[in-house]
C-alpha positions as CSV (number, residue, x, y, z in Angstrom):
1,X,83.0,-235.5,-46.1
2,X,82.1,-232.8,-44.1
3,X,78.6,-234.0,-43.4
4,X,80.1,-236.9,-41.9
5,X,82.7,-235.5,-39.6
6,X,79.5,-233.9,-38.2
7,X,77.0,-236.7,-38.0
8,X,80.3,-238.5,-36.5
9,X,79.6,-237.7,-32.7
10,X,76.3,-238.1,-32.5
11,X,76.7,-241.9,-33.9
12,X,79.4,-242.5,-31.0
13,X,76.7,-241.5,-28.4
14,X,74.7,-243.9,-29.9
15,X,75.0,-247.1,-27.3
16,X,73.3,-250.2,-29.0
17,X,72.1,-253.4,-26.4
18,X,75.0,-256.4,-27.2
19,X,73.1,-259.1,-28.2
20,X,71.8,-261.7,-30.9
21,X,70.9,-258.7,-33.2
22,X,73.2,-255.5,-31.9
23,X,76.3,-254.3,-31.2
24,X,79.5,-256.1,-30.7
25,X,82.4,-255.9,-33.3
26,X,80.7,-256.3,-36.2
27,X,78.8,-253.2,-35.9
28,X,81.7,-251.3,-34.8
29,X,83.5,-252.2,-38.0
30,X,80.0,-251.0,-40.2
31,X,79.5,-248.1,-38.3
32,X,81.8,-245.4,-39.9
33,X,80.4,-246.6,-43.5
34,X,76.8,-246.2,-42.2
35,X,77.5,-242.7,-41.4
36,X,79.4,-242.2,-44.2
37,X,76.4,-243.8,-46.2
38,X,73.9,-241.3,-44.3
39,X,76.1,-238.3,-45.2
40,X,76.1,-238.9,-48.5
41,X,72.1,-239.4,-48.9
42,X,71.9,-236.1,-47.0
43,X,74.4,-234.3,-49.6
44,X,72.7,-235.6,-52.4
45,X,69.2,-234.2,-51.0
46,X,70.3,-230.7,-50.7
47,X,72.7,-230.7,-47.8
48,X,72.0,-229.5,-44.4
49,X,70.5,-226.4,-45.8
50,X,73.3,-223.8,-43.9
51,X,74.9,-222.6,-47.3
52,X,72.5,-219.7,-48.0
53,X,71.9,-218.9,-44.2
54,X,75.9,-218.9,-43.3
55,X,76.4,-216.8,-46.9
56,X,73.8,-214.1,-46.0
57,X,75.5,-214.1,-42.6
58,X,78.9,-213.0,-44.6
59,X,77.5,-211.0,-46.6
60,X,76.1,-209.1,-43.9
61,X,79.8,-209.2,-41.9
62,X,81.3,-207.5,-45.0
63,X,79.1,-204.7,-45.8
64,X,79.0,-203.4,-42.7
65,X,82.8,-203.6,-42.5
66,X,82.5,-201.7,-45.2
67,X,80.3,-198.6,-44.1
């Protein structure tokens, strides 16, 4: 869920030509489940990779707190 709350944006930037083949309701109504589609291929690889970076980062915050 979180994944998808931050690929969000960057699909609404997205413009897509209107046309015989593109955009237009119909791809309006897919797009949330596209992204919500993406997000969960990108969970099931592994994430985004941030969990060991941002817990080093605590962990860093907290022992010097502690010094």
């Amino acid at each position: 869920m979180a994944i998808s709350q931050l690929l969000q944006p960057m699909f609404d930037t997205v413009k897509t030509p209107a046309g015989s083949f593109g955009g237009g309701a119909g791809e309006e109504a897919w797009k949330p489940m596209f992204v919500d589609a993406l997000a969960k291929v990108i969970a099931k690889q592994g994430g985004l990779g941030l969990a060991k970076p941002i817990e080093q980062a605590m962990q860093r915050m907290q022992e010097t707190k502690h010094k």
